[in-house]
C-alpha positions as a printed Julia matrix, in Angstrom:
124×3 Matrix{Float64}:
 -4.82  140.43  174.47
 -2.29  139.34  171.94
 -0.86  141.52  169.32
 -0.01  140.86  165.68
  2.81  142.37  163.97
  3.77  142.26  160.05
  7.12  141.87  160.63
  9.5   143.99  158.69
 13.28  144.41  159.12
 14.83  144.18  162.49
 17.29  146.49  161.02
 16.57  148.87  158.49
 19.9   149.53  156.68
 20.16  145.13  156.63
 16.98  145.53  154.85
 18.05  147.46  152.3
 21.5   145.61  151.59
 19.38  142.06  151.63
 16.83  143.65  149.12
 19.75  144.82  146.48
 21.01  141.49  147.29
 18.41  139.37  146.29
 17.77  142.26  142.45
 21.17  141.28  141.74
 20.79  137.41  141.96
 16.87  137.87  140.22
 18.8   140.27  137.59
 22.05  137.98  137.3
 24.25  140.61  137.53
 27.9   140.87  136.47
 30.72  140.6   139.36
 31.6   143.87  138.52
 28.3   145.13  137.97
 26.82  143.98  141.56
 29.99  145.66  143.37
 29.37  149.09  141.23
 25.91  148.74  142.96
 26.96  147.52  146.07
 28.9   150.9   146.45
 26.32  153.04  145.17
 23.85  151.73  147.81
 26.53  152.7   150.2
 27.11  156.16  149.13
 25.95  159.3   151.05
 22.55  160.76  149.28
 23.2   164.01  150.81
 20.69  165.69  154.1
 18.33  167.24  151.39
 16.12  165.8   148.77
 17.27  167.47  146.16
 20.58  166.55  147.42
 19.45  162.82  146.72
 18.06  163.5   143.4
 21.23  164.81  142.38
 23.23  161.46  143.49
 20.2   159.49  141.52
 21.03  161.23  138.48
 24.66  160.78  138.82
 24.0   156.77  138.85
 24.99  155.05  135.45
 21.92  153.84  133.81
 23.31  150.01  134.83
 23.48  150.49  138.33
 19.97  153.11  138.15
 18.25  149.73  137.32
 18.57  148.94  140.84
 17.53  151.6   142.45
 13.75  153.55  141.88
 13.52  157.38  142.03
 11.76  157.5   145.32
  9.48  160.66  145.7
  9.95  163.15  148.01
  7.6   161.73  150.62
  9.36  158.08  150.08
 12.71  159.68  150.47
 11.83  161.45  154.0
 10.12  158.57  154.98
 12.97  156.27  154.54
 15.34  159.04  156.03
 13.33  159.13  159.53
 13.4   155.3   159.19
 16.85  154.89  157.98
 18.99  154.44  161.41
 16.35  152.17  163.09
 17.32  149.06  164.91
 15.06  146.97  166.6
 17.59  144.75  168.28
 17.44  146.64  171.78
 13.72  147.47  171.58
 12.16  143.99  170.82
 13.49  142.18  173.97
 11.55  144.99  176.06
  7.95  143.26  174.34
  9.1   139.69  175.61
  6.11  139.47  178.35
  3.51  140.91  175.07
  1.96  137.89  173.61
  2.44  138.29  169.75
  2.22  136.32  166.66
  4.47  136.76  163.98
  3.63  136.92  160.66
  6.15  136.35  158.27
  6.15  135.37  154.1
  7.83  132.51  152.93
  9.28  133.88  149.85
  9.73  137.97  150.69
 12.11  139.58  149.04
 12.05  142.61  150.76
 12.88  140.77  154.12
 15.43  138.5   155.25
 12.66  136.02  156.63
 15.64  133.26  158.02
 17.29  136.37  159.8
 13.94  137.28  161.23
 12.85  133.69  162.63
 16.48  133.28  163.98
 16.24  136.73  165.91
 12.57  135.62  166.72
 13.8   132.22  168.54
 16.81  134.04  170.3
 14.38  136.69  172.16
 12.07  133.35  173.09
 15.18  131.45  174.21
 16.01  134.7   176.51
């Protein structure tokens, strides 16, 4: 049997700095304007939702742009999800057979970082 996997981040936090990455290269933001959301994304959004609604509404409307109100559901989602690593996990499915899936132009994934993980687990 041979499993297929849509692969998504190998680490979840790297997903989400790659992603703001490539809005502020599409958006050709300022210098000044991709640090202001560089340290936005890095900011603590609080334990509670309403907590993170309140650092939302605190963003300027410039740096808002790249960020999307998430709804409550979104927001606990990505909370469970947002200290996951794969790195020590992924070597333990090196006897699965698997075929990975990955897009050629995916902005939401760092597809080189993926392929480059992928061949160092097959080189193990």
């Amino acid at each position: 049997m041979m499993y297929t996997f849509k692969c998504k981040a190998v680490v979840w936090r790297e997903q989400g700095a790659y992603l703001t990455e490539r809005q502020l290269v599409k958006a050709g933001a300022s210098p000044e304007l991709a640090a202001r959301v560089r340290t936005a994304e890095q900011e603590d959004r609080g334990d509670t939702y309403r907590n993170y609604l309140d650092w939302y509404a605190s963003l300027a409307d410039d740096v808002a742009e790249f960020f999307s109100e998430a709804s409550e559901d979104r927001w606990n989602f990505a909370k469970r999800n947002n200290d996951l690593d794969a790195r020590e996990t992924l070597p333990a499915m090196l006897n699965t057979p698997a075929l990975l899936l990955l897009g050629g132009q995916d902005d939401n994934v760092d597809v080189d970082d993926i392929e480059r993980f992928a061949a160092r687990l097959h080189d193990c």
